[in-house]
SEPAZA-601942 format. One record per residue (C-alpha): x, y, z; residue in one letter; residue number from 1. Coordinates in Angstrom, 2 decimals. Example, Ala and Ser with C-alpha at 12.3 -4.5 7.8 and 13.67 -1.06 7.14 Angstrom:
BEGIN
12.30:-4.50:7.80:a:1;
13.67:-1.06:7.14:s:2;
***
This chain:
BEGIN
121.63:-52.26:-70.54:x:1;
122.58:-49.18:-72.86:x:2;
121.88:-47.95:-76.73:x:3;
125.54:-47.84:-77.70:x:4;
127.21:-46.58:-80.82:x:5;
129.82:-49.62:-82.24:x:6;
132.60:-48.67:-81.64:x:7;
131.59:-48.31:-77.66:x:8;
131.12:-51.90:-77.43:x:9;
133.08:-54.43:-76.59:x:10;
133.86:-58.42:-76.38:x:11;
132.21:-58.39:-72.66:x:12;
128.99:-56.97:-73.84:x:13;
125.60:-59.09:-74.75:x:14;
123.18:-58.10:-77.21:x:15;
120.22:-57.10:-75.65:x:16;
117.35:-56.45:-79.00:x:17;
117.79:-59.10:-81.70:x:18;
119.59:-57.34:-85.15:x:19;
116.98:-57.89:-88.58:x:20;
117.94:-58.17:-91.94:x:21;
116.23:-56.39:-94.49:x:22;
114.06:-59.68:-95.14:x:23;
113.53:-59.76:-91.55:x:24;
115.11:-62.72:-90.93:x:25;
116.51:-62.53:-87.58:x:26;
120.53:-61.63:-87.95:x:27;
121.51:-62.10:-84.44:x:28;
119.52:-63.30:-81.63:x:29;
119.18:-61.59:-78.63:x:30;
122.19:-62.62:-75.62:x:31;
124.17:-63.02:-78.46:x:32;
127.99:-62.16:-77.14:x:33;
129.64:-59.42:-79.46:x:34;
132.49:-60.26:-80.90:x:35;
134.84:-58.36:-83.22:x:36;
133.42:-60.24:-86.98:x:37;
129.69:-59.49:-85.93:x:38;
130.47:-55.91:-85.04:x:39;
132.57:-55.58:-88.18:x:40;
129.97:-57.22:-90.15:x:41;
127.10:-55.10:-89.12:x:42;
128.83:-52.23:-89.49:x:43;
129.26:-52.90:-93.15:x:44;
125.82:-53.71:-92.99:x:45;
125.45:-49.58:-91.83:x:46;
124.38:-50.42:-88.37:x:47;
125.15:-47.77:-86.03:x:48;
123.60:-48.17:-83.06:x:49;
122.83:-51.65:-80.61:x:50;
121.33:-52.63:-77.44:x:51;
124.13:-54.28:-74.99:x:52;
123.89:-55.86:-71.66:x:53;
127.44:-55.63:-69.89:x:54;
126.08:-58.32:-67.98:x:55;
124.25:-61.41:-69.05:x:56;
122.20:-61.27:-65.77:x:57;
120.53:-58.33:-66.72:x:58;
116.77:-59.07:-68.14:x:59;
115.20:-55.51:-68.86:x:60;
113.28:-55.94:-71.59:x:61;
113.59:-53.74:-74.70:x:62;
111.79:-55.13:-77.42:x:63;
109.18:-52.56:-77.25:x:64;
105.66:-52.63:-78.34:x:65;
105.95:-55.52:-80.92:x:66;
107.20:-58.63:-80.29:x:67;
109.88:-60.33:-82.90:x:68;
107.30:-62.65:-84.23:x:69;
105.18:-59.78:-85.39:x:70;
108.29:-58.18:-86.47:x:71;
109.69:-60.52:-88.69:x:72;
106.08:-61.07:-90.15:x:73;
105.50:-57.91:-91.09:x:74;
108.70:-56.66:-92.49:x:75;
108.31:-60.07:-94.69:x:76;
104.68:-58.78:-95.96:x:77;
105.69:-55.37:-96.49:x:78;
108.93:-56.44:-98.59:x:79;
106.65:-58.88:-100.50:x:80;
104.20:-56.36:-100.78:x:81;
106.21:-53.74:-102.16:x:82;
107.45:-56.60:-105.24:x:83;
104.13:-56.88:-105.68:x:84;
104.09:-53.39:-106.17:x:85;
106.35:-53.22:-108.57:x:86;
105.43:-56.42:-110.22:x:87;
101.90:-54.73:-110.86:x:88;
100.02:-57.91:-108.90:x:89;
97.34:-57.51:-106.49:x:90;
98.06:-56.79:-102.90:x:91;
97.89:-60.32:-100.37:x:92;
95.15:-58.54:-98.31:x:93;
94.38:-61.55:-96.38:x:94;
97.88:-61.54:-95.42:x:95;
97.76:-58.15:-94.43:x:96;
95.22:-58.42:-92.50:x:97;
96.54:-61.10:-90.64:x:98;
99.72:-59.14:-90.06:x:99;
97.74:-56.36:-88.74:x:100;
95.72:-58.15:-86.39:x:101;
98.91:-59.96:-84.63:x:102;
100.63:-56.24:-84.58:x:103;
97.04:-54.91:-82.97:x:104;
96.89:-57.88:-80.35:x:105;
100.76:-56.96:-79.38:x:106;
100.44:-53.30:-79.33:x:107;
96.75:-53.09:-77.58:x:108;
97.53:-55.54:-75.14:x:109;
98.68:-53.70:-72.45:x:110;
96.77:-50.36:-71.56:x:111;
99.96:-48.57:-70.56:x:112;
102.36:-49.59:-73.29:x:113;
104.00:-46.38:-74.77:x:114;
106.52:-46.18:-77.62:x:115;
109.71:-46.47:-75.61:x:116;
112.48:-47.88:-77.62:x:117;
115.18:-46.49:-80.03:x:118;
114.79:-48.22:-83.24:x:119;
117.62:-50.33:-85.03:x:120;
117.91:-50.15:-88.46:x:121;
119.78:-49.14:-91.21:x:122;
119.33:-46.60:-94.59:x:123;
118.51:-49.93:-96.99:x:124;
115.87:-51.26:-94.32:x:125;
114.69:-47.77:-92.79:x:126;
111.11:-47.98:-95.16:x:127;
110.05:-51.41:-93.54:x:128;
111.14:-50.48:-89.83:x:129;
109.64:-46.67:-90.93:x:130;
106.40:-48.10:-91.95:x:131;
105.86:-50.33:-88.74:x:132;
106.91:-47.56:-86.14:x:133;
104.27:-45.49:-87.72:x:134;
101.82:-48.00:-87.70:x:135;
102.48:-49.26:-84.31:x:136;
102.54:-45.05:-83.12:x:137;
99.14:-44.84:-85.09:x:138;
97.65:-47.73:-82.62:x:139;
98.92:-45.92:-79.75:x:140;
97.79:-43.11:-80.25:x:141;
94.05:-43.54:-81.90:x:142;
93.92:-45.70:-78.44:x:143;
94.26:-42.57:-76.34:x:144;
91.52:-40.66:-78.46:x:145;
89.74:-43.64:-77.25:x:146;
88.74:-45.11:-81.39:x:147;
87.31:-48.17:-81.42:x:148;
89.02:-51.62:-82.65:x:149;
87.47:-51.55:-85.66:x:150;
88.76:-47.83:-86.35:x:151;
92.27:-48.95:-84.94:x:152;
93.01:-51.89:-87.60:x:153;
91.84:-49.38:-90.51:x:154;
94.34:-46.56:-89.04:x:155;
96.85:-49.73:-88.62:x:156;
96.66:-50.69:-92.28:x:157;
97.01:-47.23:-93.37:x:158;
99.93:-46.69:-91.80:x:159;
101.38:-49.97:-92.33:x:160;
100.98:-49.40:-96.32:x:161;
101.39:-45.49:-96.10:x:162;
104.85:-45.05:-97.97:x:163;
103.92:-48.06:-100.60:x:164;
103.85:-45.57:-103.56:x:165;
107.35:-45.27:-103.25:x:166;
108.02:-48.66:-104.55:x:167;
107.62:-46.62:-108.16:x:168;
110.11:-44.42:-107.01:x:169;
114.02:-45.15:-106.89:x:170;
115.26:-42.08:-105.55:x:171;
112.39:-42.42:-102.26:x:172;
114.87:-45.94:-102.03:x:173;
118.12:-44.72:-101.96:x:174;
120.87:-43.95:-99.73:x:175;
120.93:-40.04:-100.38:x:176;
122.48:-37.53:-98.57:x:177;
120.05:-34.98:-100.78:x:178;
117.58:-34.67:-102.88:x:179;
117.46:-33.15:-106.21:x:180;
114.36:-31.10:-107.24:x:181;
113.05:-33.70:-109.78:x:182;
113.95:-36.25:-106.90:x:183;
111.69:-34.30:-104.79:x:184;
109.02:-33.63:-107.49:x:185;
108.72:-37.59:-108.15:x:186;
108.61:-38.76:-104.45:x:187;
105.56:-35.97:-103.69:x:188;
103.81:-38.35:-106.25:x:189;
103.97:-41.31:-103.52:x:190;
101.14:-40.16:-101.96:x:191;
98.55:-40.22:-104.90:x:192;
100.11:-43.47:-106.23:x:193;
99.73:-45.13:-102.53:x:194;
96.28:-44.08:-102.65:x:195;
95.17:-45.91:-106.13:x:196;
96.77:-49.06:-105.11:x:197;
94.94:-49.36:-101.87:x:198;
91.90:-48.25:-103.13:x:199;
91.73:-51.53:-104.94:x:200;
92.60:-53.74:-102.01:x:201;
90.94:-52.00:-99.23:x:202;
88.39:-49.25:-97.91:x:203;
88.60:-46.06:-99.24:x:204;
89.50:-44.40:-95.65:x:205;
92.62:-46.61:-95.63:x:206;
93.73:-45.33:-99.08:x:207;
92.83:-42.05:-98.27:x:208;
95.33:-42.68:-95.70:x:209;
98.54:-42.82:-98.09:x:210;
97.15:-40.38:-100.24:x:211;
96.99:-37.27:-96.90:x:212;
99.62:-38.59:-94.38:x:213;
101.88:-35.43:-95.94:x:214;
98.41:-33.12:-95.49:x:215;
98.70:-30.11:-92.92:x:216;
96.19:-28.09:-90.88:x:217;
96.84:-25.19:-92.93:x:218;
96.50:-26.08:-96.48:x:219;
100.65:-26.12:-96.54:x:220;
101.17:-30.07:-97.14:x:221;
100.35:-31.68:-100.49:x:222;
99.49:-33.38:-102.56:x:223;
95.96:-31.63:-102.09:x:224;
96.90:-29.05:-100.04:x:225;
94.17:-29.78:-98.33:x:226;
93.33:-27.92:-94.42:x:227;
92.27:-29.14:-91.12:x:228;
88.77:-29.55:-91.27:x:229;
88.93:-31.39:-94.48:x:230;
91.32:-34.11:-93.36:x:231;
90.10:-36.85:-91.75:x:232;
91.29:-37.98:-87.86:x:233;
92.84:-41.34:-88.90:x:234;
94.77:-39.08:-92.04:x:235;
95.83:-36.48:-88.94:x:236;
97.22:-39.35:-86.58:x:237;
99.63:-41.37:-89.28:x:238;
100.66:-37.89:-90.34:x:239;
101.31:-37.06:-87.44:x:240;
102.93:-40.36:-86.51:x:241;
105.16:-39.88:-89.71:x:242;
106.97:-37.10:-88.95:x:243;
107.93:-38.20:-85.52:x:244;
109.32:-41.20:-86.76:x:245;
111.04:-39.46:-89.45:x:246;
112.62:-36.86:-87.06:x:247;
113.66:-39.43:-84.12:x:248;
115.49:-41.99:-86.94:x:249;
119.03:-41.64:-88.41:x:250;
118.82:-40.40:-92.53:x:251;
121.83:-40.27:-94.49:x:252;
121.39:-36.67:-94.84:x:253;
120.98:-35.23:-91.04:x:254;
121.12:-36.57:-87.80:x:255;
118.32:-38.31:-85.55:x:256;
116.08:-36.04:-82.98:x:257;
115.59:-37.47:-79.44:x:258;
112.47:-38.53:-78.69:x:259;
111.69:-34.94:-76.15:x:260;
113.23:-32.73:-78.68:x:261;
111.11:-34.27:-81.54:x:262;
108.26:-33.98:-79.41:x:263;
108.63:-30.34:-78.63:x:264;
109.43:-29.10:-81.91:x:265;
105.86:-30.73:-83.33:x:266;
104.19:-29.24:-80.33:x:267;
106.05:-26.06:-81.61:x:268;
104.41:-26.81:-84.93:x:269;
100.33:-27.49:-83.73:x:270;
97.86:-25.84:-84.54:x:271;
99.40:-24.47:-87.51:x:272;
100.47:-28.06:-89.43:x:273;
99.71:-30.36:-86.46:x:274;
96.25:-30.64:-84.62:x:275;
96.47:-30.22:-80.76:x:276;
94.52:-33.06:-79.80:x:277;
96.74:-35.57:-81.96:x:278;
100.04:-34.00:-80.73:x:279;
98.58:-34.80:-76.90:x:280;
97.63:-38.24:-78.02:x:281;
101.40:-38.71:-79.22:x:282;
102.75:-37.15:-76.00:x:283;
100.63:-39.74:-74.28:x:284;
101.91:-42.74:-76.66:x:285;
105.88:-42.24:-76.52:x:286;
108.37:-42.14:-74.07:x:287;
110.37:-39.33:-73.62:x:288;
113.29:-40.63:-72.55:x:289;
113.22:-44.14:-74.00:x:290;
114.62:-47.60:-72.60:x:291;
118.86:-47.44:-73.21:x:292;
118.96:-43.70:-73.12:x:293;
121.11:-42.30:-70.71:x:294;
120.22:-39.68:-68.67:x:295;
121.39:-37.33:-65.97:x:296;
119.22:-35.94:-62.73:x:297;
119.64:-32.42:-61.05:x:298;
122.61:-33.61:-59.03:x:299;
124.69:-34.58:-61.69:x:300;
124.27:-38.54:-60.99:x:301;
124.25:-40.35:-64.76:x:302;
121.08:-43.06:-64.68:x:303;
120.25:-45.31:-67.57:x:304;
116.94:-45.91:-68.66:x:305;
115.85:-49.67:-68.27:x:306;
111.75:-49.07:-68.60:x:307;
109.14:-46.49:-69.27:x:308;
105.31:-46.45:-69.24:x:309;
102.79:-43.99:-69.87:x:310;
102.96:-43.49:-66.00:x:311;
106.91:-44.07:-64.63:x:312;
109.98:-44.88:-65.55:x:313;
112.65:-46.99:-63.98:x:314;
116.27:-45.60:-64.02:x:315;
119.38:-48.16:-63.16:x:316;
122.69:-46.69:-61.68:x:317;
125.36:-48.25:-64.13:x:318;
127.93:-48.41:-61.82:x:319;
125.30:-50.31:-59.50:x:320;
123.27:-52.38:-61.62:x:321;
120.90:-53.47:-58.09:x:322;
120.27:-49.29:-57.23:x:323;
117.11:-48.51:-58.70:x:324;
115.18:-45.24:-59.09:x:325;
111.70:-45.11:-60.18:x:326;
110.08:-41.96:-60.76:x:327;
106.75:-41.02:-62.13:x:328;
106.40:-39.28:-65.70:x:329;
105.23:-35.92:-63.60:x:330;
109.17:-35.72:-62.10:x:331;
110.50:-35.74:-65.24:x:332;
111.78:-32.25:-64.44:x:333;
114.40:-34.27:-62.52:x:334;
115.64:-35.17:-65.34:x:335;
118.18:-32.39:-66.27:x:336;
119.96:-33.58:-69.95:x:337;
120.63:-36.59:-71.96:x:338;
124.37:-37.55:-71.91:x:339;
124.45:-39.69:-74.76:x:340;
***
């Protein structure tokens, strides 16, 4: 199994992660043999990126943290969420909460589940899969600074419904390549209107979630400008949970961050914008070398990536699919370069 552009992958190969619409409906289904009209067709679509099998023996899994059924739900609640949005009707917060509570049972489920996949998507679905990453990081992380459940789902909503002021907002929609400044005047005003349309739907410290994800430590972040000890924990983990997403995805305008390099430039960035004990949560939630990556050890032999845990991760020779190496996060070391 690898993370391969398009135009690496061929008739022989077997789609290994299932391929979402932006109504997440389910596009292709997983073991689904690529063929020339699907690639051609989701290229179009602005795919870059899959997850193949070269074999259809292979079973890795690398669906990450949330299931499909999860998925599909809660792209389907954000998208009718954000119509509501503009439609000026009240939020479905049953809904919602149901949503949350299946992506809390998936994510919480097993203690040493860590962030470990690349994410598919394209520009015109990148706010739904955005949203859920950071909600799903959120979990993972306010589960390693041990919050209870209770203090999970809030952070889960939060983060789940963080970006929903920019349904007001075309240019936060589009596919730009840059921002003008009244652009980037109007999207700063996500935050505030996120905040009073959650405040009428839910608890005030899941509004005041939207309204200080874009907060930093030292006053620098807005729309408050508000500094560390006035910003909440659950505020500090989705904005924290933000950015990484942000810097590991593909934008129009720059290219994607891998997971370690993303890493190390926030830790580059705490205690100044980030707090310390958040960015160790987030080391503790993510994998840095995630499941399809390819890699290369000390003496230059090329490895794939098959699974990661908090703990280990399991490398598969690609010219020997049965040669396995599993090595535990603390040899990472080994690990000399990505080759991707």
């Amino acid at each position: 199994m690898k993370y391969l552009p398009l135009n690496e992958i061929s008739e022989e190969m077997f789609l290994a992660h299932a391929v979402f619409g932006n109504d997440g409906r389910v596009l292709l289904n997983k073991g689904t043999r690529m063929t020339p009209a699907y690639l051609q067709r989701l290229e179009r679509m602005e795919y870059t990126h899959l997850y193949v099998y070269e074999s259809p023996d292979e079973e890795w899994d690398c669906t990450g943290p949330l299931s499909d059924k999860i998925r599909v739900e809660a792209i389907r609640v954000l998208r009718e969420s954000l119509v509501r949005v503009v439609e000026r009707k009240p939020l479905n917060e049953p809904l919602i909460s149901f949503v949350i509570e299946g992506l809390l049972k998936d994510v919480l489920q097993q203690e040493e589940r860590v962030f470990d996949i690349i994410d598919i998507e394209t520009p015109d679905n990148y706010l739904y899969n955005h949203s859920l990453n950071v909600a799903v990081l959120s979990v993972l992380m306010g589960r390693q600074l041990r919050l209870d459940r209770e203090e999970l789902k809030e952070i889960a909503l939060g983060a789940f419904l963080h970006d929903l002021g920019k349904a007001y907002i075309k240019a936060a929609l589009k596919k730009l390549k840059a921002l003008s400044a009244m652009d980037t005047v109007q999207i700063k005003q996500h935050a505030k209107r996120g905040f009073d349309i959650l405040r009428t739907s839910f608890s005030l410290k899941v509004a005041n979630i939207a309204y200080q994800h874009h907060e930093r430590e030292d006053g620098s972040g807005y729309p408050l400008g508000l500094i560390g000890v006035d910003i909440p924990i659950s505020s500090k983990i989705v904005a924290t949970a933000d950015s990484f997403d942000a810097m590991v995805s593909n934008r129009a305008y720059r290219e994607p961050l891998w997971n370690d390099r993303a890493l190390k430039e926030l830790t580059a960035e705490s205690p100044a914008k980030y707090n310390p004990a958040v960015i160790r949560a987030l080391r503790q939630s993510i994998a840095l070398y995630p499941v399809g990556s390819v890699v290369e050890l000390t003496d230059g032999e090329q490895r794939v990536v098959v699974a990661a845990s908090a703990t280990r991760v399991i490398l598969q020779n690609p010219k020997q699919l049965s040669d396995l190496l599993e090595l535990p996060v603390t040899e990472f070391s080994r690990i000399t370069k990505r080759v991707l």
